[in-house]
N, C-alpha and C positions, 0 to 999 in steps of 0.2 A: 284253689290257690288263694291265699292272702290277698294279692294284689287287686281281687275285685271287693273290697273293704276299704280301700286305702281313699280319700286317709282317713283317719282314726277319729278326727273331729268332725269331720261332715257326717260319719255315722253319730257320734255322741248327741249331737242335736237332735236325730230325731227318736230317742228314747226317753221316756222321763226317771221321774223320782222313787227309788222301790228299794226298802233296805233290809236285809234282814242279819239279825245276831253277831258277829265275828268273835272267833275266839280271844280271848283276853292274850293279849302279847304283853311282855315287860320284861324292862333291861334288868340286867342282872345286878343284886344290890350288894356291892363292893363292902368287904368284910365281913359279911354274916359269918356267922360259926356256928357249929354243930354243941350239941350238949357233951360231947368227949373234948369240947377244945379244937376240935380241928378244921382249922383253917383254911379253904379251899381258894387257890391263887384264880386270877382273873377269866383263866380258863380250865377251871378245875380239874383236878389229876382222879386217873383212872383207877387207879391203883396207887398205894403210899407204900413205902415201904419203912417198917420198924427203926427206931435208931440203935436197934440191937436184936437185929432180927436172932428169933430162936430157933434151932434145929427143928423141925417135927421131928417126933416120933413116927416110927418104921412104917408103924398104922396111919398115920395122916399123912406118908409121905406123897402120895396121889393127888390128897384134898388139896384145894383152894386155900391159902392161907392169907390172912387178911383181907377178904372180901370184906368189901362195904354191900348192904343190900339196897335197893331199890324199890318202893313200893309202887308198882304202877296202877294209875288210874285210867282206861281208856272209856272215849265217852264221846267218838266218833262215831261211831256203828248202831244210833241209833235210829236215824232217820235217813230220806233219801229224797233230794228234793227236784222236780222238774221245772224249771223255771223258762219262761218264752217272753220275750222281750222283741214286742211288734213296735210297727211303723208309728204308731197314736198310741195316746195314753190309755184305748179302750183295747188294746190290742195285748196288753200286758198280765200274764198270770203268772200265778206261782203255787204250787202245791205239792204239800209234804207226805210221803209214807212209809210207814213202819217198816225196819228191815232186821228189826229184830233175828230172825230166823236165818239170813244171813252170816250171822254167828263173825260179824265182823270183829270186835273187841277181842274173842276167844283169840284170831288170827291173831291178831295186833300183838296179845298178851304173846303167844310161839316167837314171834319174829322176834321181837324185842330181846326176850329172852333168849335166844338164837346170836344175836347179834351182840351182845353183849356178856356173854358166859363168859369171856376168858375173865375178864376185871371185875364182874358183879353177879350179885345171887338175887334176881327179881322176884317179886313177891307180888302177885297178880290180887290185886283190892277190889272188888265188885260194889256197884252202888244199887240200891234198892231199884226198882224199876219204876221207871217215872220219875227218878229225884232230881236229875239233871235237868229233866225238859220241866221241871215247876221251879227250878230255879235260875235257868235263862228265861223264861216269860215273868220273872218277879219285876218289880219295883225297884229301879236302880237311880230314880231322881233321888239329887243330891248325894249320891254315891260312886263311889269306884268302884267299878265293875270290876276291877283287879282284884281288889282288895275284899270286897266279898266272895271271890272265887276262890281266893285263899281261906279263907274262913269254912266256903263251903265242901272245899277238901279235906280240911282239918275237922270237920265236923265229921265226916265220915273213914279216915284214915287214920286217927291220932292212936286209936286203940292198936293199928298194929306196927310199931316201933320202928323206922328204919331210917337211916344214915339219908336218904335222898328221896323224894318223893316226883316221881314223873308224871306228868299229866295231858295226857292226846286227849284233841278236842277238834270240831272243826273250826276252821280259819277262815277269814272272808276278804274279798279284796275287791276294784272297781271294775268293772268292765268297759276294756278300753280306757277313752280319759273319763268318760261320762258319770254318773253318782250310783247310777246301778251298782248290786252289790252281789258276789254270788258266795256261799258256801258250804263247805264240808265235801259230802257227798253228793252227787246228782248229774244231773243233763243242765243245759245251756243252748234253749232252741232261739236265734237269733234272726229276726226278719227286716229286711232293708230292701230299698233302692237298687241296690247291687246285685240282691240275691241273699237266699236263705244260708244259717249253715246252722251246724248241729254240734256240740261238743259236750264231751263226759268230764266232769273235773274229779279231784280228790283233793282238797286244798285242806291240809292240815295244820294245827299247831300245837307246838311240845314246849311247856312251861316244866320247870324243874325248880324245886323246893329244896332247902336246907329237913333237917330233922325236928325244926321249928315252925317250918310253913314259911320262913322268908323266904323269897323269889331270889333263884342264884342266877337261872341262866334262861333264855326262852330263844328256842327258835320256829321258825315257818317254812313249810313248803314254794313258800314264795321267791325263795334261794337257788331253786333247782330249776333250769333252763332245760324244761323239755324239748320245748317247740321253739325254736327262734322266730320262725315264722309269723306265730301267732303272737308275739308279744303285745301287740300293740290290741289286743281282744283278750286274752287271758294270759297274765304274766304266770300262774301255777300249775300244777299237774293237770294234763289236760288232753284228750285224744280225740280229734276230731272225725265224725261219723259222717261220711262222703253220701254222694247224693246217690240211692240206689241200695243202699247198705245203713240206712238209718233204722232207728229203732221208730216202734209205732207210735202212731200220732198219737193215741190217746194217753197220756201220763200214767193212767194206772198199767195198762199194758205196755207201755214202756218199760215200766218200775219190774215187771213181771218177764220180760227178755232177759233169759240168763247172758247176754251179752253186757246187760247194763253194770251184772255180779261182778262178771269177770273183768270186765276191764277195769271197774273203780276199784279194785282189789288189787289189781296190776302197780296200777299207778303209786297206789296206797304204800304196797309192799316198797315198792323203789324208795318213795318218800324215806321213809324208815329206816330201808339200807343207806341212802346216801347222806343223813339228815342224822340220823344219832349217833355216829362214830363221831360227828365233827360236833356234837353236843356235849360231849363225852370228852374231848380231847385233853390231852394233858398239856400242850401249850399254842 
């Protein structure tokens, strides 16, 4: 139960300073336009329809007419992080491992694509391997980390053409009030005063591009109230591992519990269903 954590600032005291990465969020920039002219309103439409729409022919009468396409970038699925956040500053680790093999991104590419067929025709964009994680550990003194992630999609995307560019990545947010930082993928082993607890997040976020690379629309996992409970410890997708039923101590065997698979895929999937419809929306 929650209530032996409460309250939320007597824990934040006794964890320190530990940050890592969060996905780039940014508000959506009111009038961009596409290179056909077209203008997407403040919550941009799913679907336009022609000012003279044309009959298909017998043969396309089936087909999708007037899809917009999508080209999506996912760049979640590539790590998976354990992080333990003890009583002392000596008590604090964090470490990351490849989950490649999880084939999380493939998933991501079905769902999306799933969830969005009636209005769009997605076009799954793969980035070289390694190119994401040597361009989150760059050099972003004196830069906007937005604004280079714009760049650094369009350096990889521009060659294949489409009306809206989606971009999943992970997201990060504080734990509790305190400066701790957690994200993406991973576990959340938390020790206190009160008592241990153990929690799996999925903390994503989805930035959406014009056909220019300007920033239309971005949202985050951090919208979606799974746990009321736990607000006050993890506002995002999050499933708490009970005392008894945790995954193993050591992080690498942790990472290697096909529990840890399925449930951050759980979470994930929901994110995505509940989270791009209303990305997506037409007002």
């Amino acid at each position: 139960m929650f209530s032996v954590l409460r309250p939320a600032a007597a824990f934040a005291a006794l964890i320190c300073v530990s940050a890592v990465p969060a996905f780039a969020q940014q508000p959506a920039a009111p009038g961009a336009q596409n290179s056909d002219s077209y203008k997407p309103p403040a919550r941009f439409i799913a679907q336009e329809t022609a000012a003279k729409p044309q009959k298909p022919a017998p043969a396309e009468a089936t087909a999708s007419t007037g899809s917009k396409t999508i080209g999506l970038v996912s760049i979640i699925g590539e790590t998976f992080t354990v992080k333990k956040i003890g009583i002392m500053v000596f008590g604090n680790e964090e470490k990351s491992f490849p989950i490649v093999g999880w084939k999380v991104d493939d998933r991501v590419a079905a769902s999306v694509s799933l969830i969005l067929k009636k209005n769009f025709k997605v076009k799954r964009i793969q980035l070289p391997a390694g190119a994401y994680a040597a361009f989150k550990n760059g050099d972003f003194l004196f830069k906007s980390y937005d604004d280079e992630l714009a760049k650094f999609v369009a350096s990889h995307a521009a060659s294949v053409p489409c009306d809206y560019y989606l971009v999943i990545g992970p997201n990060g947010d504080r734990v509790a009030s305190s400066n701790q930082i957690v994200s993406g993928l991973g576990v959340l082993r938390l020790e206190s005063i009160f008592g241990d607890k153990e929690f799996i997040h999925a903390y994503a976020g989805m930035q959406v591009y014009d056909s220019k690379f300007v920033p239309l629309r971005s949202e985050h996992s951090l919208t979606i109230d799974f746990n009321p409970l736990y607000n006050e410890i993890l506002r995002g997708p999050n499933a708490e591992m009970k005392e008894g039923n945790r995954l193993p101590p050591d992080p690498k065997a942790a990472v290697a519990d096909p529990r840890a698979q399925k449930i951050a895929w759980e979470l994930l999937e929901k994110s995505l269903t509940m989270t791009l419809p209303k990305l997506f929306a037409a007002n």
